[in-house]
N, C-alpha and C positions, 0 to 999 in steps of 0.2 A: 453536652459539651461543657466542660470547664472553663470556669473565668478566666482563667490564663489562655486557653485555647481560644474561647471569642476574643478575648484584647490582640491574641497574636493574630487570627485572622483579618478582624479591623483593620490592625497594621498593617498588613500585607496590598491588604487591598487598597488601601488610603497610597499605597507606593507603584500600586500596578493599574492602577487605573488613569494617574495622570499619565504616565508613560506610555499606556497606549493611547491614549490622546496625543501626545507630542508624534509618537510614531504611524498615527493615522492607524493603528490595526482594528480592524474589523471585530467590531462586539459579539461576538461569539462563543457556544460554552467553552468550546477546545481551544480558543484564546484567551479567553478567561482563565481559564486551569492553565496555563503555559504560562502565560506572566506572571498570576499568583505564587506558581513553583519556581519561576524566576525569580521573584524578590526575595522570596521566603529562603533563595539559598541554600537549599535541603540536598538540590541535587549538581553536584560541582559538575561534570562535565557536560547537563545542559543548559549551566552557566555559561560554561567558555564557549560554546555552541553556539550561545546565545547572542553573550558579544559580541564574537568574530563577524556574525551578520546581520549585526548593528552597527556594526565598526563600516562592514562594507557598502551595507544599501541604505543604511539610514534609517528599515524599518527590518521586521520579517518578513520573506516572501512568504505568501501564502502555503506553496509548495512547503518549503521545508517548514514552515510552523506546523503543517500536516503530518509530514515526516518525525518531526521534533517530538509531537504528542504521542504519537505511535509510538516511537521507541523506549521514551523515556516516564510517560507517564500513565497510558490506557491499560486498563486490565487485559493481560494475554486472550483472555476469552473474549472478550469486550463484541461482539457481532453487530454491525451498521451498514452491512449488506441486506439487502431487502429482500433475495429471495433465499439467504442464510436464514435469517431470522422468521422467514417464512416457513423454512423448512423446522428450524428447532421450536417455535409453535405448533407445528403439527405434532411434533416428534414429543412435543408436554405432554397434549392433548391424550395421544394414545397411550403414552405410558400411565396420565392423569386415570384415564379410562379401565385401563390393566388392573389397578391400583386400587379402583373402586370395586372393579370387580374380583380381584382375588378375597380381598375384605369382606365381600359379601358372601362368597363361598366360603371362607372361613368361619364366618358367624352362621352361615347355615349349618357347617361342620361341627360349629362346638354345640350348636342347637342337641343333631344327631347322638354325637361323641354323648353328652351330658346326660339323655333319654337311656341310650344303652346300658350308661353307667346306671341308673336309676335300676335298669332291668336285673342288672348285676346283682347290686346292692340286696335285691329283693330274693335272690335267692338263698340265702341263708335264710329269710324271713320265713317265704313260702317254700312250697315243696315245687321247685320246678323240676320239666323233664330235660333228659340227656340231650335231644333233639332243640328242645328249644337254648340250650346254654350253647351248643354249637351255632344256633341262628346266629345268635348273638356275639357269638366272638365272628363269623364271617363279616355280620356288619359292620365292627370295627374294624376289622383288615381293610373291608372295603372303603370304609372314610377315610384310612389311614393312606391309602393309595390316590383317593381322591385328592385329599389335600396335596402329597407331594406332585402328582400332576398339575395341581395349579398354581403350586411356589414354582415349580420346577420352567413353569412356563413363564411366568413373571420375573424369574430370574432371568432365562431369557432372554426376554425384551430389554431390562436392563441391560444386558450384555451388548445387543445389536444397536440400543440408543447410545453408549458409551462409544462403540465402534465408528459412527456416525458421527457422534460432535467430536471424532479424534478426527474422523478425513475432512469434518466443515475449518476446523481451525486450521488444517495444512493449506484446504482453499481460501480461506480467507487470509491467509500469510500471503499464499500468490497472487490472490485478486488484490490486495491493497498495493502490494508494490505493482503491480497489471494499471493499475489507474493513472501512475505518475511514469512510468514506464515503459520505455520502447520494447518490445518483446525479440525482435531480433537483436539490434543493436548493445541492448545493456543501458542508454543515454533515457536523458527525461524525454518525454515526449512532447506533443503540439497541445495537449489540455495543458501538462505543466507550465508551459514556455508562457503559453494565453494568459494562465493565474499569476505567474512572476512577472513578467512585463507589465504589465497592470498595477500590480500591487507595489511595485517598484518604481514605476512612472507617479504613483499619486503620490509618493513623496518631493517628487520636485528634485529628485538628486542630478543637481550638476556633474557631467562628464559622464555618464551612463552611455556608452555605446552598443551598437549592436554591427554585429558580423553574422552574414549570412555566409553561406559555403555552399557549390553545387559543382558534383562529380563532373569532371568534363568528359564526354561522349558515353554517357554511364549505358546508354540502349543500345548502342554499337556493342560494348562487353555483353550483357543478355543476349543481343542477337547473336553473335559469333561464337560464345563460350556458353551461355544458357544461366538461365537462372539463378542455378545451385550456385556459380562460380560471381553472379551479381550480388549473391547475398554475403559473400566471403568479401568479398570488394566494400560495402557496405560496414560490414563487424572492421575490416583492418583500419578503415580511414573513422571511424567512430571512434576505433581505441586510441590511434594515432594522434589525432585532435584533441580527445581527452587527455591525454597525456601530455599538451604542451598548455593546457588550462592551467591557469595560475592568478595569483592574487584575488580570489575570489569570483573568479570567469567560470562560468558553467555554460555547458554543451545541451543541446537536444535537438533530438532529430523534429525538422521543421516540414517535413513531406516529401516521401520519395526519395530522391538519392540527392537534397537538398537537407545543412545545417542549420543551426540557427547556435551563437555563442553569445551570449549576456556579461558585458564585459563594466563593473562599477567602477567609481571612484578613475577613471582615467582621460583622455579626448583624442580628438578622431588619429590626429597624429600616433599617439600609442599605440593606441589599439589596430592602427595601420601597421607598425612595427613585429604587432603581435601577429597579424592575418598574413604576414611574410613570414613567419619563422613556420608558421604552421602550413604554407605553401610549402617551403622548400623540405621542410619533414614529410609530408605526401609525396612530393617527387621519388623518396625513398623508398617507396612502400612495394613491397612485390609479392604477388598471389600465384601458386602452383596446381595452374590445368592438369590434374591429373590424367582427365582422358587423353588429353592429347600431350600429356609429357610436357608441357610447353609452359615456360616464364612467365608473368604477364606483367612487368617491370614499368610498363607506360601511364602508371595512374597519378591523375592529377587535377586540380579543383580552379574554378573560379573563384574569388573573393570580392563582396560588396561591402564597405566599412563605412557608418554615420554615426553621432553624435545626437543624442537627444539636446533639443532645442526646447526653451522653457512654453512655448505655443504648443508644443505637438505633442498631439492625440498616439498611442500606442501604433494606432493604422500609417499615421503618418511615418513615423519611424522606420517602420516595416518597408512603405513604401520606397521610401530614401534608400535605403542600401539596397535595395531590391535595384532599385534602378541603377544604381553603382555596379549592380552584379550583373545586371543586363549588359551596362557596356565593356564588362572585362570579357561575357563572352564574345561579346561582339567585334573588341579587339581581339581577337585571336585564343582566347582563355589563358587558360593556369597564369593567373595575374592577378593582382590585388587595385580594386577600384575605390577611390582616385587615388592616382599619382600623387 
């Protein structure tokens, strides 16, 4: 590395380290590399990325810092799945092994090849017979076909390892977004929610709320309509909700036909404003029983809405609106708790 590139890295770091200090982030390599490409300014738009949710939570969530890394900065191959990486060590090993052994058949081959030649050579010298110069060209055909049998086979296995780490990287495209990811829904999931919550809580950020959301009579639809037509009920009120997320509010599915919305920088009053607009957009929502020809126009949520208080633990949070949610069902649902 060049003295200009150590002074610049220096620098970089002398800028990203108190910063994740002031922001509580977690000393980590993939946070390390994310701040560092932060300061260093290289890459503009996971600057403004960058910002915007510093602007909003006061730190990075863990989630999207995960996110953030992945898209903008890890090598496309980059493999941190364990039985990926399991699999492309084996998948070294044999072709390591191919590798050795074509090598060596080749060296035997030129062993041969070089011998025949010798025999060849000799016969200008000596008087050889007719019988023996055809021996001798058969055995070159025959190493000659040896050999291509065992390029031909090591080419190969290069071909079917190539084939391999082409479908490992399409799963491990899948499996990373599968981590943070509801797999029916489309929304973050209850790992991510657990990592954000957390990481957003240890900042101390005043006006942090949280909204919970549960389908009202969601078993009654399974029972009467079946599955297929609960999981369609499930995607509409997922997209519906995501859809009225704003200023920095993020959705995930929290278990079952039950949300969870992460709502910064606002207080319970707001975010009570918000958990009614997105009531009365659900009221809207309508899913088509195709067996039975039939509308199903009745769908609609409960709402529990709290306010992080500078005491409470992530649990505690949870449990607060939870308990709000409990009494909207309990007044009659599709209502937003407290009044």
């Amino acid at each position: 590395m060049s003295k200009d590139l150590m002074r610049t890295a220096a620098i970089n770091l002398k800028k990203a380290v108190p910063l994740m200090l002031k922001h509580q982030i977690p000393t980590t390599p993939t946070n390390y590399a994310l701040w560092y490409a932060y300061v260093g300014e290289q890459h503009p738009v996971l600057v403004e990325k960058m910002d915007n949710l510093v602007a909003q939570y006061q730190t990075c969530p863990p989630v999207n810092a995960q996110l953030l890394y992945r898209e903008h900065l890890s090598d496309p191959v980059e493999i941190d799945v364990l039985d990926m990486r399991q699999n492309l060590e084996a998948m070294t090993l044999e072709l390591s092994q191919s590798l050795k052994d074509t090598n060596h058949d080749a060296k035997g081959f030129q062993k041969r090849i070089d011998h025949n030649f010798e025999q060849l050579n000799r016969i200008d010298e000596e008087g050889v017979s007719l019988e023996k110069v055809l021996g001798l060209v058969r055995n070159l055909v025959k190493e000659s076909d040896d050999i291509r049998t065992s390029t031909e086979f090591f080419t190969a296995k290069l071909q079917q390892a190539q084939q391999e780490i082409d479908a490992l990287r399409g799963k491990l495209k899948r499996s990373e977004k599968d981590v943070y990811y509801d797999a029916l829904t489309g929304v973050l999931n209850r790992r991510a929610f657990d990592q954000d919550l957390a990481g957003i809580l240890s900042q101390a950020p005043e006006g942090t709320c949280l909204i919970l959301v549960d389908i009202d009579h969601f078993k009654g639809f399974n029972d009467t309509y079946g599955h297929l037509l609960g999981d369609n009920i499930l995607k509409a009120v997922a997209k519906r909700l995501s859809e009225a997320c704003r200023d920095g509010s993020k959705i995930y599915r929290f278990g079952g036909e039950e949300f969870a919305i992460l709502v910064p920088k606002s207080h319970q009053r707001k975010a009570r404003h918000l958990a009614e607009a997105m009531r009365r957009s659900l009221e809207k929502v309508s899913i088509k029983d195709r067996r039975k020809d039939q509308l199903i126009d009745t769908i609609t949520a409960s709402f529990g809405v709290s306010e992080w208080h500078k005491q409470d633990s992530p649990a505690e949070l949870i449990e607060r609106s939870d308990g709000f949610l409990y009494d909207a069902k309990r007044l009659g649902r599709n209502r937003v708790m407290p009044i």
